[in-house]
C-alpha positions as CSV (number, residue, x, y, z in Angstrom):
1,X,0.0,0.0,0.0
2,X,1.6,3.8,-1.0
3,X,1.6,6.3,1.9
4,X,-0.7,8.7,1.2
5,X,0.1,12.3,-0.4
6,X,2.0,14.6,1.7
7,X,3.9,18.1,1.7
8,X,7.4,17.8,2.2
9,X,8.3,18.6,5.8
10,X,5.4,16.2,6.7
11,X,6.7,13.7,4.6
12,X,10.3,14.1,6.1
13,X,8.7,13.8,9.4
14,X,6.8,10.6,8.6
15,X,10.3,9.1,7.2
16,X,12.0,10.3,10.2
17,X,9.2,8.6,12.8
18,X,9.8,5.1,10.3
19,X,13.5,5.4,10.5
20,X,12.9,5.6,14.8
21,X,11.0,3.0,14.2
22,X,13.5,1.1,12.6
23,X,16.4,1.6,14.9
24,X,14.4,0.7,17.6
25,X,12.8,-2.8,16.2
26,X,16.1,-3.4,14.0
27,X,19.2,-1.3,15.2
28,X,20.8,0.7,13.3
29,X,22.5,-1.8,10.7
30,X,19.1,-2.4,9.4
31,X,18.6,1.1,8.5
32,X,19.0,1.8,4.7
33,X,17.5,4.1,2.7
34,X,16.1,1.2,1.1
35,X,14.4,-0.5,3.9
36,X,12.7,2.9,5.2
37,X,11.2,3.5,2.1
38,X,9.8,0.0,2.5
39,X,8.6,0.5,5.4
40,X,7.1,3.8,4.9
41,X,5.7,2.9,2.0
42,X,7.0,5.0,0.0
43,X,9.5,5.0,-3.5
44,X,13.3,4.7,-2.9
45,X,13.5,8.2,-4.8
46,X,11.1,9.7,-2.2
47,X,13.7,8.4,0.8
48,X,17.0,9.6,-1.4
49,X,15.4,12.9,-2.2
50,X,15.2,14.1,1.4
51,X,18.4,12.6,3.0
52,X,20.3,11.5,-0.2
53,X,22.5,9.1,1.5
54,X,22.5,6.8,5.0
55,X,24.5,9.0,6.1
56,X,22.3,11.8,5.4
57,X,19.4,10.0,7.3
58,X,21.7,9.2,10.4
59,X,22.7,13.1,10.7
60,X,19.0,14.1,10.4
61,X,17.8,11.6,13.5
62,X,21.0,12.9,15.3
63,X,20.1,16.6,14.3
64,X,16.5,15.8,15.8
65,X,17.7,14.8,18.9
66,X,19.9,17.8,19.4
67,X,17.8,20.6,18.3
68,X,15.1,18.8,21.1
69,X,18.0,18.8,24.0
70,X,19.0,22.0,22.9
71,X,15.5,23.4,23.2
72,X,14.6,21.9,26.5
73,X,17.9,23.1,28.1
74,X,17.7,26.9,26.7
75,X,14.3,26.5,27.8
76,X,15.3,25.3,31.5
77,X,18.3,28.0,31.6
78,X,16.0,30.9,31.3
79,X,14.3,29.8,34.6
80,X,17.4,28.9,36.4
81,X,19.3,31.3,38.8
82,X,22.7,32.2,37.4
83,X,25.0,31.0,39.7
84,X,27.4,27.7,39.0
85,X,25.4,25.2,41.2
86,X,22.3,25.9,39.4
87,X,23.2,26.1,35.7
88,X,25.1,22.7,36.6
89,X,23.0,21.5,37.5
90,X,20.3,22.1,35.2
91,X,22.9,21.3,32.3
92,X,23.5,17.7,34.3
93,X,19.8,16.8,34.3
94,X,18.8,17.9,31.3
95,X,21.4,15.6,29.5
96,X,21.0,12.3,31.1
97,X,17.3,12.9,30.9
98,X,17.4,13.5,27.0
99,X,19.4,10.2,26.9
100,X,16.8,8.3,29.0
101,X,13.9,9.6,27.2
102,X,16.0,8.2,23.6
103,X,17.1,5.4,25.3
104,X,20.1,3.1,24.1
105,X,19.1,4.6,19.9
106,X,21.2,7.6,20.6
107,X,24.5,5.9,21.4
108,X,23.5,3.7,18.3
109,X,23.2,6.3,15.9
110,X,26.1,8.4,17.3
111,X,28.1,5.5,16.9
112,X,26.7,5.1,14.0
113,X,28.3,8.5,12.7
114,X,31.5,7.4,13.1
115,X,33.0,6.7,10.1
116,X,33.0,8.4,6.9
117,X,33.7,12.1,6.5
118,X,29.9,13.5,6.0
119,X,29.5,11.6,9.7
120,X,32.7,12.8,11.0
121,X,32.1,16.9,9.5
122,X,28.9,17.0,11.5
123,X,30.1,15.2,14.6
124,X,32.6,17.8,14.9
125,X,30.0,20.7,14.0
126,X,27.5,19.2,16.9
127,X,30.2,19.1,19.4
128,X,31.7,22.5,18.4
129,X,27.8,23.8,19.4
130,X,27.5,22.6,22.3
131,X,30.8,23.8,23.5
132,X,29.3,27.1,22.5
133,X,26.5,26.2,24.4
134,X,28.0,25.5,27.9
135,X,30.5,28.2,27.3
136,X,27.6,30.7,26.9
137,X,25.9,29.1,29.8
138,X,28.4,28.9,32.3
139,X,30.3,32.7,31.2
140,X,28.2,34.7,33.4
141,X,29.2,32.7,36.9
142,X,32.8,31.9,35.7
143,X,35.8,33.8,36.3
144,X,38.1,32.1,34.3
145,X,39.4,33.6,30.7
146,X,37.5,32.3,27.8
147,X,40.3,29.8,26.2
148,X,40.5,28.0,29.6
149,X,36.8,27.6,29.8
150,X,36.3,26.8,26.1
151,X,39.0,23.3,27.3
152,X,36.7,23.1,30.3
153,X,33.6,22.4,28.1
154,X,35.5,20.2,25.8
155,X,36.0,18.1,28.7
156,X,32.3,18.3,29.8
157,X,31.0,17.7,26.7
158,X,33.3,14.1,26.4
159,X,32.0,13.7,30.1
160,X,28.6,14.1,30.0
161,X,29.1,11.6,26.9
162,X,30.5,9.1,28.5
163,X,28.6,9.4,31.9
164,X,25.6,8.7,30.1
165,X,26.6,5.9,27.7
166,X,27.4,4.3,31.5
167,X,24.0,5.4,33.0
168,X,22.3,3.7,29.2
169,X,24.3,0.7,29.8
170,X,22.8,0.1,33.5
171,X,25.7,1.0,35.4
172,X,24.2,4.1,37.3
173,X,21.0,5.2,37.7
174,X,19.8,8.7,36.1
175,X,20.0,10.6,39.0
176,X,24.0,9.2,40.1
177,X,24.9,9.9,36.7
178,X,22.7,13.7,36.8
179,X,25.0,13.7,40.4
180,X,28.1,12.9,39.1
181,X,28.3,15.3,35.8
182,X,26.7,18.3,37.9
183,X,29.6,17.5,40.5
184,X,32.3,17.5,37.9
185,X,31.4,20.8,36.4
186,X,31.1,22.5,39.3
187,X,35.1,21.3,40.2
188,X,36.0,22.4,36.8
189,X,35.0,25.3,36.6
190,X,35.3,26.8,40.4
């Protein structure tokens, strides 16, 4: 049966929902071009013309989880009092809660990325952001000069990675992992 008309962005949406889909029935191997047009019942044109390659399609499931975090976290800065402790805080549970509320698909499709040069160009782009991100967010409460607090971030952005592929794994529970990246940014930035 043929998916029914749709404008683009819905369309891309719809593809983007299958390919979830996908990863979490399949994992990530399964997920070709070819098999999410199957699925969503749609041409293997219509899956090529809006992500071109697998690599494409991996990016654009990555880039939705991002833009979401990102969201959430601007979202539950503005309401947070600027000082250290807080904005750690907030940082701290915001990420491990984004990687709970993916589950274990994240870490597949970011490992996923690794690999070819499209993957590796926008790995380093998403990392560069959220570097930006923290360094934004932590500025106002720091006193240190901006090149040591741009290394800083660096760091936190490779711990909060790595703290949560632990936490995904079953090894600590949301709220030690929340605990221990909210106590290791504080340290690092005192």
């Amino acid at each position: 049966m043929a998916a029914p008309k749709m404008v683009k962005a819905e369309r891309r949406e719809q593809l983007l929902a299958t390919a979830w889909t996908i990863v979490r029935d399949e994992g990530t191997d399964a997920l070709t071009l070819g098999s999410l047009a199957v699925r969503a019942g749609v041409s293997k044109p219509v899956a090529y013309e809006h992500f071109k390659t697998r690599s494409g399609l991996l990016i654009a499931l990555n880039e939705q989880i991002n833009q979401r975090q990102i969201a959430l976290l601007r979202l539950a800065l503005e309401r947070t009092e600027q000082q250290l402790e807080h904005i750690s805080r907030v940082i701290a549970v915001a990420y491990m809660d984004c990687n709970t509320s993916v589950g274990p698909e994240w870490h597949a499709i970011a490992a996923a990325l690794k690999g070819d040069e499209e993957m590796e160009t926008y790995q380093n782009a998403l990392n560069d952001r959220y570097v930006d991100f923290y360094l934004a967010a932590f500025r106002p409460c720091c006193t240190m000069d901006d090149i040591l607090l741009r290394r800083r971030c660096v760091a936190i952005v490779g711990a909060a990675e790595a703290i949560s592929r632990e936490m995904v794994r079953g090894r600590l529970s949301e709220s030690t992992a929340s605990d221990d990246l909210s106590s290791l940014i504080q340290h690092w930035l005192l």
